[in-house]
MISE-450859 format. One record per residue (C-alpha): residue number from 1; residue in three letters; x, y, z. Coordinates in steps of 0.2 Angstrom, whole numbers, plus 5000, padded with zeros to 4 digits. Each point is the difference from the previous one (the first is absolute). Example, Ala and Ser with C-alpha at 12.3 -4.5 7.8 and 13.67 -1.06 7.14 Angstrom:
2
{1, Ala, {5062, 4978, 5039}} {2, Ser, {5006, 5017, 4997}} 
END
This chain:
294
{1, Unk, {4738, 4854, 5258}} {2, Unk, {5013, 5012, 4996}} {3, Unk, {4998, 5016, 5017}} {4, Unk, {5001, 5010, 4989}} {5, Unk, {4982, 4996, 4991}} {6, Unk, {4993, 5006, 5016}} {7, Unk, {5006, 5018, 5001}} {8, Unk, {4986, 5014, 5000}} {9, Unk, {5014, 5015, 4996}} {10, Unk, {5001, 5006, 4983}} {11, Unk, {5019, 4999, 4995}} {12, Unk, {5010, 5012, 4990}} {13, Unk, {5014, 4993, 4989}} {14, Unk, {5014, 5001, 5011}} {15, Unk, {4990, 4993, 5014}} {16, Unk, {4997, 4986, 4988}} {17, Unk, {5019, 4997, 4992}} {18, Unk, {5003, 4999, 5019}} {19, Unk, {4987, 4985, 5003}} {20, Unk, {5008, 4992, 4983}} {21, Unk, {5018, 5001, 5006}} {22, Unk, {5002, 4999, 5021}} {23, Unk, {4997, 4984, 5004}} {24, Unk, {4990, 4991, 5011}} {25, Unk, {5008, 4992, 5014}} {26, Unk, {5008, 4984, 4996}} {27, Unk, {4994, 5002, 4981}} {28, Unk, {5008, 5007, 4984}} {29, Unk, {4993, 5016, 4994}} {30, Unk, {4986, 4999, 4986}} {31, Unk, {5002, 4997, 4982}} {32, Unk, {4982, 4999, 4995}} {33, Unk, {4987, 5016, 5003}} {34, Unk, {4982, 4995, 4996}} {35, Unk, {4985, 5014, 5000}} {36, Unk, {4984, 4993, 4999}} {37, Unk, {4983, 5006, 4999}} {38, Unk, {5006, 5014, 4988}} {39, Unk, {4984, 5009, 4992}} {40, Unk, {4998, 4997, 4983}} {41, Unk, {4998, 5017, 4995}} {42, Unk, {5014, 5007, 5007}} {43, Unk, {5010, 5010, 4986}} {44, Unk, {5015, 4992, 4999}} {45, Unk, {5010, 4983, 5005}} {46, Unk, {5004, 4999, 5017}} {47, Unk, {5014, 4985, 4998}} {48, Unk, {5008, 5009, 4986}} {49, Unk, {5001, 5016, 5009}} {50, Unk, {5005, 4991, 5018}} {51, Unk, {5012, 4990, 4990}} {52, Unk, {5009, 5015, 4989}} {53, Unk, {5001, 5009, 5019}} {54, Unk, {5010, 4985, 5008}} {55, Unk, {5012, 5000, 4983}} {56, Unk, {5005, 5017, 5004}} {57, Unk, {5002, 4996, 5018}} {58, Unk, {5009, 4984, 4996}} {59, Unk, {5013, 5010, 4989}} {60, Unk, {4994, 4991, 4986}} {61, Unk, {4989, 5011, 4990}} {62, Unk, {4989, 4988, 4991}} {63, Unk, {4985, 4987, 5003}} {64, Unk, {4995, 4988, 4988}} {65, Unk, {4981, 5002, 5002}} {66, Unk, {4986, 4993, 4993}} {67, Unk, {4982, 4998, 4999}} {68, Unk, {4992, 4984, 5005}} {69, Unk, {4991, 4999, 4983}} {70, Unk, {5016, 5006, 4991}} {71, Unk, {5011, 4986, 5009}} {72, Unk, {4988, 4987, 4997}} {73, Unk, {4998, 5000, 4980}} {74, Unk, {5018, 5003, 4999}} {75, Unk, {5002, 4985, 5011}} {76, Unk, {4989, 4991, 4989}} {77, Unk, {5007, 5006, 4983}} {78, Unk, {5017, 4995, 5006}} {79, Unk, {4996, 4984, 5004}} {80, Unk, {4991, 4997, 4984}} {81, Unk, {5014, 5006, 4990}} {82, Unk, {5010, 4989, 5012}} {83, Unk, {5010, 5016, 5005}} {84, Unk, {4999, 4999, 5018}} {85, Unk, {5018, 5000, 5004}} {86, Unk, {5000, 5016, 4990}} {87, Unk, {4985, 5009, 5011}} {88, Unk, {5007, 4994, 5014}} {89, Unk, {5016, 5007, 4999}} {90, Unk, {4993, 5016, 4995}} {91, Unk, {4992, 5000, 5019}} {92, Unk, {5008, 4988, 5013}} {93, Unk, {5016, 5008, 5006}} {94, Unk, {4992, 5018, 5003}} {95, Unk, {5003, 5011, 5014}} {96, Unk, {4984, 5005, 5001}} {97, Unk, {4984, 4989, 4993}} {98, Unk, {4983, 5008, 5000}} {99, Unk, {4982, 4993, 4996}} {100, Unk, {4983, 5010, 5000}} {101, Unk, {4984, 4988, 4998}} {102, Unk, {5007, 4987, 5008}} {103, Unk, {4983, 4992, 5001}} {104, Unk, {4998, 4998, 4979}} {105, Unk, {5015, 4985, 5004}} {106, Unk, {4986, 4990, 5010}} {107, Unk, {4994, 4993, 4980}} {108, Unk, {5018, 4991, 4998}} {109, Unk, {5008, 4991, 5014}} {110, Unk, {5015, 4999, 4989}} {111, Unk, {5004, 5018, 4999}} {112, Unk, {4998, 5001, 5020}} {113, Unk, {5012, 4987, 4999}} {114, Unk, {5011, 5010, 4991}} {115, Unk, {4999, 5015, 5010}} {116, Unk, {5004, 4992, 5018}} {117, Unk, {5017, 4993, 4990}} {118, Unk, {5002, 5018, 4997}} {119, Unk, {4997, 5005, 5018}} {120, Unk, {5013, 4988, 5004}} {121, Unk, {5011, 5006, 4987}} {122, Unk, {4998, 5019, 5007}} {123, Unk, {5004, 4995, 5017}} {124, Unk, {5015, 4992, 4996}} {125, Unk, {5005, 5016, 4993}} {126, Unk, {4997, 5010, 5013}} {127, Unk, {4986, 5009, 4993}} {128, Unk, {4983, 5001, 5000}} {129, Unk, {4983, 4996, 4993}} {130, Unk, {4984, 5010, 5000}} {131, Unk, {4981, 4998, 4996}} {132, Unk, {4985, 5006, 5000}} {133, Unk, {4981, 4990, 5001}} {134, Unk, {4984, 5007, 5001}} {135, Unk, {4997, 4982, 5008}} {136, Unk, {4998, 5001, 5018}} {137, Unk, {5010, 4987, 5012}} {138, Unk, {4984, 4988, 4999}} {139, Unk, {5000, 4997, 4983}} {140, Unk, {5018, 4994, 5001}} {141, Unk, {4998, 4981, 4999}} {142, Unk, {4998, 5003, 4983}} {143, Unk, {5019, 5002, 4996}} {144, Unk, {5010, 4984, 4999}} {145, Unk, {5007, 4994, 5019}} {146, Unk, {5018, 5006, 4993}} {147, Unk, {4995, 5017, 4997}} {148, Unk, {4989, 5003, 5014}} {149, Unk, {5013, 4994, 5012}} {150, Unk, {5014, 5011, 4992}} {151, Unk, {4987, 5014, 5000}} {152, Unk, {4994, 4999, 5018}} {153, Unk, {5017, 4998, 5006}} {154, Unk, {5006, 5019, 4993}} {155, Unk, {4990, 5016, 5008}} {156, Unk, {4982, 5001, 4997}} {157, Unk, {4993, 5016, 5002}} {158, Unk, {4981, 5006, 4994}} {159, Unk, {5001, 5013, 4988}} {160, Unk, {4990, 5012, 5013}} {161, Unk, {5016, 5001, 5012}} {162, Unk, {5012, 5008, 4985}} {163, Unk, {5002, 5017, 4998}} {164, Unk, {5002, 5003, 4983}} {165, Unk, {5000, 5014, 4988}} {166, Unk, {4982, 5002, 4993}} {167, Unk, {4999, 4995, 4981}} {168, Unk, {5003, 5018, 4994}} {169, Unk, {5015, 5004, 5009}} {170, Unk, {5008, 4983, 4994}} {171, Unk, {5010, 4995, 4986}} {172, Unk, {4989, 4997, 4987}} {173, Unk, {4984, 5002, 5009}} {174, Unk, {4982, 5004, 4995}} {175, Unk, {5007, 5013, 4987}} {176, Unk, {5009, 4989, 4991}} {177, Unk, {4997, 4987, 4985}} {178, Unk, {4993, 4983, 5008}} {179, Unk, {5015, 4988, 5001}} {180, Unk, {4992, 4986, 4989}} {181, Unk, {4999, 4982, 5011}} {182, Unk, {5005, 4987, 4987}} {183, Unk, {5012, 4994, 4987}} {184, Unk, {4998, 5002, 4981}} {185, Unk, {5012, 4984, 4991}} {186, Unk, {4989, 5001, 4985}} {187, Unk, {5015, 5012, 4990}} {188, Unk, {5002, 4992, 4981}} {189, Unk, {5017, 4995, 4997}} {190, Unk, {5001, 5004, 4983}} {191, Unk, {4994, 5018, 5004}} {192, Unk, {5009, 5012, 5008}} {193, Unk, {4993, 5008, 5016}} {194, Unk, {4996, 5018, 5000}} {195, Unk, {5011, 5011, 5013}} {196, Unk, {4983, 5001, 5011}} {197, Unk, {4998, 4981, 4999}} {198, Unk, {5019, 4999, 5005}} {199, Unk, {4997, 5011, 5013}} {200, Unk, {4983, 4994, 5008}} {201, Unk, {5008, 4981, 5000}} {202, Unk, {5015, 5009, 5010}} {203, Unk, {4990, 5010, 5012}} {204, Unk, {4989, 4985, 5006}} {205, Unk, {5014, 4986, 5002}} {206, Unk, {5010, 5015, 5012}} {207, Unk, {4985, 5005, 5006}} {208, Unk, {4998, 5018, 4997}} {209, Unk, {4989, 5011, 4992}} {210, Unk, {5004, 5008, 4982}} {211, Unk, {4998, 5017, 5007}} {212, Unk, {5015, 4996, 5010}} {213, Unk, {5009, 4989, 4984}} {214, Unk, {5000, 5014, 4990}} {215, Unk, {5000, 5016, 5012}} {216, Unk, {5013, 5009, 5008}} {217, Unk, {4998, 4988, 5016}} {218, Unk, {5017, 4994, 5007}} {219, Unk, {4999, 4985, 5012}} {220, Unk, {5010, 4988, 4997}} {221, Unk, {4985, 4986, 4993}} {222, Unk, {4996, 5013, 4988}} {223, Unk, {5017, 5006, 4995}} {224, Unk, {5003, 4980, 4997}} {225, Unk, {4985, 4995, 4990}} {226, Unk, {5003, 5018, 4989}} {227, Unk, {5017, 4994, 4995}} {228, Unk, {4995, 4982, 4997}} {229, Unk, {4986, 5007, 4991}} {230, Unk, {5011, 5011, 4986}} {231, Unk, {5014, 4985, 4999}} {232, Unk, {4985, 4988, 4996}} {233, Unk, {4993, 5013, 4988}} {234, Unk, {5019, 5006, 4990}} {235, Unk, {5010, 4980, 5004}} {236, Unk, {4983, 4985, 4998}} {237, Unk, {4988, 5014, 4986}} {238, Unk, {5011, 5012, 4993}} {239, Unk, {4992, 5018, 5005}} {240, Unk, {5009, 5014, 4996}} {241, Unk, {5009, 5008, 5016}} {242, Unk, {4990, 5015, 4995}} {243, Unk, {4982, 4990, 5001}} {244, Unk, {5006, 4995, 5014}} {245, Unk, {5003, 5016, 5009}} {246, Unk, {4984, 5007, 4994}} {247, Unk, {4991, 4986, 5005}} {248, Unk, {5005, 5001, 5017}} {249, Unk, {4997, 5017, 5006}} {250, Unk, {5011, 5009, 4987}} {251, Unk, {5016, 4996, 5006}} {252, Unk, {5016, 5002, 4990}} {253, Unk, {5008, 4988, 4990}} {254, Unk, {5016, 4999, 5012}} {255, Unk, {4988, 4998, 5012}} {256, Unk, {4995, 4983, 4992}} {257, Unk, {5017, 4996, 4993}} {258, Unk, {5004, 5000, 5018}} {259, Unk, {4987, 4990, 5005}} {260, Unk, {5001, 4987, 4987}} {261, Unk, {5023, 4998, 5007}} {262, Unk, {4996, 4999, 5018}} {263, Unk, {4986, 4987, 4997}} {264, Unk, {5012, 4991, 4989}} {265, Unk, {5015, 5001, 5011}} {266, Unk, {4990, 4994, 5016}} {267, Unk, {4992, 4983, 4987}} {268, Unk, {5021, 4994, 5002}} {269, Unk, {4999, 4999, 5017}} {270, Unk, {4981, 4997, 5007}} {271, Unk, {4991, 4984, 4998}} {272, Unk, {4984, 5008, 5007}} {273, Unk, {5000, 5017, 4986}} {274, Unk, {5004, 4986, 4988}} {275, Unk, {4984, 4989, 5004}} {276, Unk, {4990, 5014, 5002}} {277, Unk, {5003, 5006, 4982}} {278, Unk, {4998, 4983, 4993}} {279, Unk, {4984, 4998, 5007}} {280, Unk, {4994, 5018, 4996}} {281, Unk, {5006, 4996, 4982}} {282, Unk, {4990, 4983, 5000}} {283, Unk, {4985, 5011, 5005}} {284, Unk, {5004, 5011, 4983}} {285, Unk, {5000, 4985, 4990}} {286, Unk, {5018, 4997, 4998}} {287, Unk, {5011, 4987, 5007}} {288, Unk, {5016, 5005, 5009}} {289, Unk, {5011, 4988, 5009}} {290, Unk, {5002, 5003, 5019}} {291, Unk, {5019, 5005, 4998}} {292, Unk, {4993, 5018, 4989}} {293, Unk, {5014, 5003, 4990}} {294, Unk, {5004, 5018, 4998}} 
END
């Protein structure tokens, strides 16, 4: 096991980076962080947060994070729809890969499967991938061999060693909206989505609240799924730039006119921004090709 499983000192973040990225002798350093016994009460989502921490510190300002529940039925709806070269695009390749409720996977061996391809897809990048469980280490024969070999080989630290911010102080903590845990793929093509439907469907697949969607927040995951959010809206359903804007916290037109460019220059040259959209578009009811033409 992992010595660092075995610590009784409660770490602060920079002690922690520090465990992720010197390396043990003769070993590379980590690229998978694993907290387990995390309360299930606790106010906010420990991965997402450790995850969104390492981006910044990584120079790369966003992690694709997820919930376990929310992974798995767009797992399953991908794979239904025979989209999964889509969805997988959308989140192999990421700096930064974060799962809370890791445990909810245990029901389909085939999305653990697809997550310990992503660990190794992460790794290759040079990044890193974080969860969160409830589960403690004994209940982990329930994952598949690959992922429990992948997860065992990363650091494995019980939640009561962090030192983390209490809910209140945290991004979104108890104050805040409750993020919601799952997928909604039941949009009616023929129909077109309401700005809060468009902006629900974009808040859960980045992984953010719609306080922060639509407030003044400005990390860089909120910043992204805003903007994808009003070209989505004006490019794919035809909103007004004003709706827009007043939808999303009152902000001006050029505010969204901006939006809508720089989301539609960046679709020329990124093959992720491009699978994203697509598959957030599928979500809304409406087809979109994974080269999202501008």
């Amino acid at each position: 096991m992992n010595p660092a499983t075995r610590t009784g000192e409660r770490l602060t973040a920079d002690q922690l980076w520090s465990l992720l990225t010197e390396s043990p002798a003769g070993s590379a350093p980590f690229s998978t962080l694993v907290v387990y016994c995390v309360p299930k009460r606790w106010g906010y989502p420990v991965a997402r947060f450790l995850g969104h921490e390492a981006a910044v510190r990584l120079g790369v300002g966003l992690c694709r994070s997820w919930f376990g529940s929310q992974f798995l039925a767009a797992f399953r709806d991908a794979a239904q729809t025979k989209r999964l070269d889509q969805f997988r695009a959308f989140h192999r390749g990421s700096m930064v890969f974060a799962v809370d409720g890791l445990e909810v996977l245990a029901q389909s061996p085939a999305a653990q499967e697809e997550i310990a391809i992503t660990i190794d897809d992460v790794e290759v990048t040079g990044g890193l991938s974080v969860f969160g469980t409830a589960w403690s280490l004994g209940r982990w024969g329930q994952f598949v061999p690959r992922l429990r070999s992948r997860l065992l080989a990363g650091l494995v630290l019980p939640f009561s060693c962090l030192e983390l911010p209490p809910p209140r102080d945290c991004v979104g903590g108890s104050g805040s909206k409750k993020v919601p845990n799952s997928v909604d793929s039941s949009a009616e093509p023929a129909v077109r989505p309401s700005l809060e439907e468009i902006a629900q469907k974009t808040a859960r697949l980045w992984g953010i609240r719609m306080g922060e969607l639509r407030g003044p927040r400005r990390f860089r995951a909120a910043v992204t799924a805003r903007q994808i959010a009003m070209y989505v809206s004006r490019s794919y359903f035809g909103y007004s730039l004003e709706q827009i804007g007043r939808y999303f916290g009152g902000r001006d037109h050029t505010t969204v006119a901006h939006a809508c460019c720089r989301i539609a220059e960046s679709l020329q040259k990124d093959p992720q921004l491009q699978a994203a959209v697509s598959y957030l578009c599928h979500l809304l009811g409406v087809e979109v090709p994974s080269q999202v033409a501008s």
